[in-house]
C-alpha positions as CSV (number, residue, x, y, z in Angstrom):
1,X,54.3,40.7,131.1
2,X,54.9,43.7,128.9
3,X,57.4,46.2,129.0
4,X,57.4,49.4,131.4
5,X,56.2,52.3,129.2
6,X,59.1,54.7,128.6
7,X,58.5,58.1,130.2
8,X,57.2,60.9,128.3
9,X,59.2,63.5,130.5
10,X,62.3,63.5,129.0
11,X,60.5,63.9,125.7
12,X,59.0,67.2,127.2
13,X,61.6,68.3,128.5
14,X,62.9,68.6,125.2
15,X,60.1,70.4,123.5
16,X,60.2,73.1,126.0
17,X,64.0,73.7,126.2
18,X,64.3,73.3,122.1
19,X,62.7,77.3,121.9
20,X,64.9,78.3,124.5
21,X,68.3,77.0,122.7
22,X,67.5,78.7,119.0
23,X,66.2,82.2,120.9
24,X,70.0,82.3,122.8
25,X,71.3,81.3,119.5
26,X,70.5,84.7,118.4
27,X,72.3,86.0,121.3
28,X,75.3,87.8,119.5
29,X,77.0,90.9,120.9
30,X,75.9,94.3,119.2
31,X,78.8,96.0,117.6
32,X,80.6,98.8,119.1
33,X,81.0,100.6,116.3
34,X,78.4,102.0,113.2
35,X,79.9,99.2,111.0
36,X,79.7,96.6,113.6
37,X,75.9,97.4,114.3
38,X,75.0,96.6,110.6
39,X,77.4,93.1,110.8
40,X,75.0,92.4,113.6
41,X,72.0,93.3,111.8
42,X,72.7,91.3,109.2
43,X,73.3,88.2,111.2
44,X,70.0,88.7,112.8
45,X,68.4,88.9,108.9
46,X,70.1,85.4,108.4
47,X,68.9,84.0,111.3
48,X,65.0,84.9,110.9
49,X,65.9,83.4,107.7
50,X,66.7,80.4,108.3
51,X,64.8,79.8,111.6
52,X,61.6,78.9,109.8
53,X,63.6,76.6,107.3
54,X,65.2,74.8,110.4
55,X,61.6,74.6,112.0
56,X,60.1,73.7,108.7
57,X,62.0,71.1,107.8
58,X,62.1,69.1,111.5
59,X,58.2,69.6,111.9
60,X,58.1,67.8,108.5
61,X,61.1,65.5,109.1
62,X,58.9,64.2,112.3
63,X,55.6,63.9,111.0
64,X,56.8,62.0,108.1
65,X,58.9,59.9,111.1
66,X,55.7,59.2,113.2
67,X,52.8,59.7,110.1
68,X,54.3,56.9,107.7
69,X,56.0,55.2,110.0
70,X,55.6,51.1,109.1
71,X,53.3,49.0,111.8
72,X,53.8,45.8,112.0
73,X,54.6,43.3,109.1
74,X,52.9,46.1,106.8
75,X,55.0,48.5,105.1
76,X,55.0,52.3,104.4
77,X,53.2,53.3,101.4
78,X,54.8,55.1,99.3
79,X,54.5,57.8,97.1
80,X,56.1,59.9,94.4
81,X,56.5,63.6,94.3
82,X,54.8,66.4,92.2
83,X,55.2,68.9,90.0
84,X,54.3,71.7,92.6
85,X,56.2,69.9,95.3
86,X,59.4,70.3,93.2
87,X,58.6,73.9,92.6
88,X,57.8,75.1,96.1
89,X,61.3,73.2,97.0
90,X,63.2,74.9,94.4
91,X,61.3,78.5,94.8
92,X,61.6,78.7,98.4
93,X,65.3,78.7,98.7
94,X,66.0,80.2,95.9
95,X,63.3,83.5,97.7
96,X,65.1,83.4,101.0
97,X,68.7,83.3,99.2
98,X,68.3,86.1,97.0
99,X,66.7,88.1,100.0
100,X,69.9,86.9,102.0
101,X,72.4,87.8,99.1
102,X,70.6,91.6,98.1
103,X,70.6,92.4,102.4
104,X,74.3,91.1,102.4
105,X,75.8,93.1,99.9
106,X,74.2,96.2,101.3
107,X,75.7,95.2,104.7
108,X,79.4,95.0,103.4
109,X,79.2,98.3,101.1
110,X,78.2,100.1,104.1
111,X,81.1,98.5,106.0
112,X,83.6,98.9,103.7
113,X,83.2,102.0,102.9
114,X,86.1,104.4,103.8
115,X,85.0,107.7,105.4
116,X,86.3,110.6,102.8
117,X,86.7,113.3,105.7
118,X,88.1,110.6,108.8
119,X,88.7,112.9,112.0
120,X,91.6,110.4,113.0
121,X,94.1,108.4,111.1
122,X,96.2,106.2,112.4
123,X,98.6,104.1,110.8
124,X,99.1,100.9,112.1
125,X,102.2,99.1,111.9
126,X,102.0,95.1,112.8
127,X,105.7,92.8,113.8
128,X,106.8,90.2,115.7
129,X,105.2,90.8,118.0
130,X,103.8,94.4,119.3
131,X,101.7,97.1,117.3
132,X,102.5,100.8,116.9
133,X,99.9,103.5,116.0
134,X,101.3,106.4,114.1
135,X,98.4,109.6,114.3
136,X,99.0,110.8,111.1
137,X,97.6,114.0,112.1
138,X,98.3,114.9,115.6
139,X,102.4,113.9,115.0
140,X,101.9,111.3,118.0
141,X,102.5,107.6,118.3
142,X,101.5,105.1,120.7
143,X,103.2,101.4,120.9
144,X,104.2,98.7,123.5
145,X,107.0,96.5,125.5
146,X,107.2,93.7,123.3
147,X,106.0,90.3,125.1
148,X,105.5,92.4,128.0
149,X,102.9,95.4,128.0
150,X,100.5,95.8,125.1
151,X,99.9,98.6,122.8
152,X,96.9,101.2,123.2
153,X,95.0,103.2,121.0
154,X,93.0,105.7,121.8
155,X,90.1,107.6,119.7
156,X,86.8,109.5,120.1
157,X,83.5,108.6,120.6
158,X,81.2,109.2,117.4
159,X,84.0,110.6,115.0
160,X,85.3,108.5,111.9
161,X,88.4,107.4,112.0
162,X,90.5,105.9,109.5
163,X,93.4,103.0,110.0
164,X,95.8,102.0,107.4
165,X,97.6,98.6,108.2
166,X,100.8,97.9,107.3
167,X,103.5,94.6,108.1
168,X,106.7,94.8,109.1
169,X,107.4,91.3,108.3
170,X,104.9,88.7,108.0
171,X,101.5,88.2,108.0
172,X,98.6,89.7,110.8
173,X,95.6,90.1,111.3
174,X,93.7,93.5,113.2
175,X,91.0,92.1,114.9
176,X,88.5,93.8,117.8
177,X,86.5,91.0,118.6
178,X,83.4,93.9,120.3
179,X,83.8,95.6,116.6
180,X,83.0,92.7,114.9
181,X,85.9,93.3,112.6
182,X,89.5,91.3,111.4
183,X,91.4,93.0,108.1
184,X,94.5,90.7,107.5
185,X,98.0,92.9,107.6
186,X,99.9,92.2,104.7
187,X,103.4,92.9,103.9
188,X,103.7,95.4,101.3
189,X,99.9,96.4,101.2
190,X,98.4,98.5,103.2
191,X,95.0,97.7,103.7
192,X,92.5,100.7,104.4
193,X,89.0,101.1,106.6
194,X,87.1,103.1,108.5
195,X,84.6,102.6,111.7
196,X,83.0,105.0,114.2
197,X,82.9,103.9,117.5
198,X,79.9,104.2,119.0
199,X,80.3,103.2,123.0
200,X,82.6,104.5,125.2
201,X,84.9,101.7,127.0
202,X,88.0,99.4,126.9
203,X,88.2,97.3,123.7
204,X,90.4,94.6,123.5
205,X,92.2,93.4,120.1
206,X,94.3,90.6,119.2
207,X,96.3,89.5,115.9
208,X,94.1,86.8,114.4
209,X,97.0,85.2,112.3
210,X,99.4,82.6,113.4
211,X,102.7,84.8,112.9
212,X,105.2,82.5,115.3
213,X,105.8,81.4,118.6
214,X,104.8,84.7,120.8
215,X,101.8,85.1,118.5
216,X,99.4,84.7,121.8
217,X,101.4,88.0,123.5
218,X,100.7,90.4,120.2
219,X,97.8,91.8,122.0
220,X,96.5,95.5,122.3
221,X,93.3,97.2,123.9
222,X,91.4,100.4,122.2
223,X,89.9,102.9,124.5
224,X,86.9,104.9,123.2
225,X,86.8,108.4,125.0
226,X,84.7,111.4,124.4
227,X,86.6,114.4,122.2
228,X,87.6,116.4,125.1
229,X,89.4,113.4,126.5
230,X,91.0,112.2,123.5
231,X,92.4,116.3,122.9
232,X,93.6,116.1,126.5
233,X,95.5,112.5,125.8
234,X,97.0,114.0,122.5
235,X,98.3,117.0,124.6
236,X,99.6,114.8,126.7
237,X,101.4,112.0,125.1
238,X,102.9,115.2,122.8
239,X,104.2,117.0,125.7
240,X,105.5,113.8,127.3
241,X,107.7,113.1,124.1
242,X,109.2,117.0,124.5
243,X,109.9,116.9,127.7
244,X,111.6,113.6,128.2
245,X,114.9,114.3,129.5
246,X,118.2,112.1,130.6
247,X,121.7,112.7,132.0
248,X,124.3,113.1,129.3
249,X,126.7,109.8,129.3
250,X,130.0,111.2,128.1
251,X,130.1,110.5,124.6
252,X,130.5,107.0,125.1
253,X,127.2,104.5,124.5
254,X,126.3,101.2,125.4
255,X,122.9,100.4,124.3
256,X,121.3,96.7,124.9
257,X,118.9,94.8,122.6
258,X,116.7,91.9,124.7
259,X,113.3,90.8,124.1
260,X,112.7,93.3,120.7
261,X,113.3,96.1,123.4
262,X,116.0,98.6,123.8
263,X,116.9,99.0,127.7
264,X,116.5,102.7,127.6
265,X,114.5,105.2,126.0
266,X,116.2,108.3,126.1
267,X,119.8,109.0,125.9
268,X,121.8,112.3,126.1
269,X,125.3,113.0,124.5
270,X,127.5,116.6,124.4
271,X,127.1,118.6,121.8
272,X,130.0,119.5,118.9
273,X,132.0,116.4,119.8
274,X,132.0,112.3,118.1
275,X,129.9,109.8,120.2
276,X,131.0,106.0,120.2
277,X,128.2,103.4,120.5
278,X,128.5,99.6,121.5
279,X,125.2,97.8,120.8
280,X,124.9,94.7,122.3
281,X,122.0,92.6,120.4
282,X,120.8,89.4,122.8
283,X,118.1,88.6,121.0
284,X,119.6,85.1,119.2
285,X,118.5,85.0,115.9
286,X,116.7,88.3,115.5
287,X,117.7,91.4,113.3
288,X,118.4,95.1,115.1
289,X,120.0,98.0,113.7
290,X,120.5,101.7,115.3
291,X,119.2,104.8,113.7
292,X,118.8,108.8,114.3
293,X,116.0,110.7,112.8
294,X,114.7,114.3,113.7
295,X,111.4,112.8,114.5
296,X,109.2,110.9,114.2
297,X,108.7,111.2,110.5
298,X,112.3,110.5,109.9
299,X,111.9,113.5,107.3
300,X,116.2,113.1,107.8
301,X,118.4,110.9,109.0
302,X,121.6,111.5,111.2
303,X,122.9,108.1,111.3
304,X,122.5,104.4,110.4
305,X,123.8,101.6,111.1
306,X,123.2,98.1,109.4
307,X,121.3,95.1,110.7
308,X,122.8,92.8,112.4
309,X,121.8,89.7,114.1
310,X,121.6,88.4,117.9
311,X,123.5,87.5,119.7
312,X,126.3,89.6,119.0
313,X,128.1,93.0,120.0
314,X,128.9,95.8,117.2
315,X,130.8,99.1,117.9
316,X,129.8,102.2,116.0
317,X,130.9,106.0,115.7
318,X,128.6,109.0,115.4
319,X,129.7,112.3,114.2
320,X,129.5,115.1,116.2
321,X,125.4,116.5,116.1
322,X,124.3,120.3,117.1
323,X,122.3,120.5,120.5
324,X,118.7,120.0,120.3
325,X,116.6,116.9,120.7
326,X,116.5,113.7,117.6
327,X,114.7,110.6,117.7
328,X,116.4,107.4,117.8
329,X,115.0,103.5,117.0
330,X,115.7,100.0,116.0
331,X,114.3,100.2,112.0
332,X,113.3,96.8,111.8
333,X,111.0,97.0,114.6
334,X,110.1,100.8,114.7
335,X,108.8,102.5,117.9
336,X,108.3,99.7,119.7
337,X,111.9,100.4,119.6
338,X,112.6,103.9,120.1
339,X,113.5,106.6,122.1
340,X,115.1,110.1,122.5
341,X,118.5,110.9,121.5
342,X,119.5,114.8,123.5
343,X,122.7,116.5,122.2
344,X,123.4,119.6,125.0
């Protein structure tokens, strides 16, 4: 009694779901942006590229499997190769690679190319673990709560913008996973690129390098608006800055340090008279310092103290400063550390 013959079902199952597996393959996300559209070009170029070779060489792999198969006590014949053989195997590839190489370069001058006339740049400061954006132009910044609410940035729809990434202590990585785009951020280079987004939406980024133990929180999302939007947030992160306001504590400061956060961000001192400050650093381990600027730009500085690690509890005297409103921050972790400092 012979053996049951094996069904052929599973077999065609697999010839009809094999077409169906290499066509999602080619399922990747369009970019968002100009630059991302021709990284997903490109991919589709490799992959009509090397579909036929993957079809090629398994059509071949099974007929040679079932053609020359051995039957019985008899064995395969077999055969040595030609001269065109070894040709069409060499000439092939080497067709298909240069085709792949020429389309590939032309794909990463067009991405990195660095738009001479950006309508936004933004400076982008990476740390332990938050990200501040600086508009260069528009005098504005944008950061967030350290391991607790991330960053934002915000640009226009189909305008270039230009980002220059800089470390504040080790390395990390920009990357916008719907951009189809990750620059390392180095310290003590700042690396440069451009991209036009292209869809309006809600973005989200991540740092792609392992830079310690809250590398998983140092998160941020990028909303694409159109231009009248993105005037109207400007205006309004501006004004928000001027008009930020606090009652005046006497003279006498106590300013805490926890989590890479200060737990205010706006103080208010009187006029013509010395201020004393107590800052109280509970982050174990990690460097703070206190500083007064005029802005932003920290064109001049008021006051400075030195770095000092957690945990631990320094007293400090400011001179007396004329009214008007100064910027205050942590300089070893920037905004993210920062805040108003009023003199009335």
């Amino acid at each position: 009694m012979g053996l049951p013959r094996a069904s052929s079902r599973p077999l065609r199952w697999v010839w009809l779901t094999a077409p169906l597996v290499l066509a999602l393959s080619a399922c990747a996300q369009k970019g968002a942006t100009a630059e991302g559209q021709e990284v997903h070009r490109l991919y589709n170029v490799i992959f009509l590229l090397a579909a036929p070779v993957f079809v090629g060489v398994e059509a071949l792999l099974l007929w040679y499997i079932f053609r020359y198969r051995a039957r019985g006590d008899c064995p395969a014949p077999q055969t040595s190769g030609t001269r065109t053989a070894l040709l069409v195997f060499f000439l092939i590839p080497a067709i298909i690679i240069a085709a792949d190489y020429a389309y590939g370069e032309r794909t990463l001058v067009r991405v990195e190319k660095v738009d001479p006339n950006p309508s936004v740049v933004i400076r982008v400061e990476g740390f332990q673990w938050e990200w501040t954006f600086y508009y260069v132009n528009e005098g504005v910044f944008t950061t967030g709560i350290t391991l607790k609410k991330p960053a934002q940035m915000v640009v226009p729809v189909d305008e270039p913008v230009k980002i220059q990434l800089e470390s504040r202590d080790v390395i990390h990585s920009f990357f916008v996973p719907a951009f189809l785009f990750k620059r390392d951020v180095v310290p003590g280079r700042t690396n440069v690129f451009s991209f036009t987004a292209t869809r309006l939406g809600t973005f989200q980024g991540q740092c792609a390098e392992f830079c310690g133990l809250n590398h998983a929180k140092m998160t941020f999302s990028l909303r694409v608006v159109n231009p009248v939007d993105y005037l109207a947030w400007i205006k309004q992160t501006r004004e928000a800055v001027l008009n930020a306001t606090c009652p005046v504590r006497e003279n006498a400061l106590q300013l805490r340090a926890k989590d890479i956060s200060w737990n205010t961000n706006c103080l208010a001192v009187k006029a013509n008279a010395p201020t004393s400050l107590t800052v109280d650093n509970q982050d174990a381990g990690i460097d703070h310092n206190f500083a007064i600027y005029d802005g932003v730009d920290r064109k001049q500085k008021f006051f400075q103290t030195g770095r000092f690690a957690g945990v631990s509890i320094r007293s400090f005297s400011i001179d007396a400063l004329p009214p008007g409103k100064y910027y205050f921050q942590c300089d070893v972790h920037g905004p993210a550390m920062s805040g108003v400092f009023i003199v009335r």
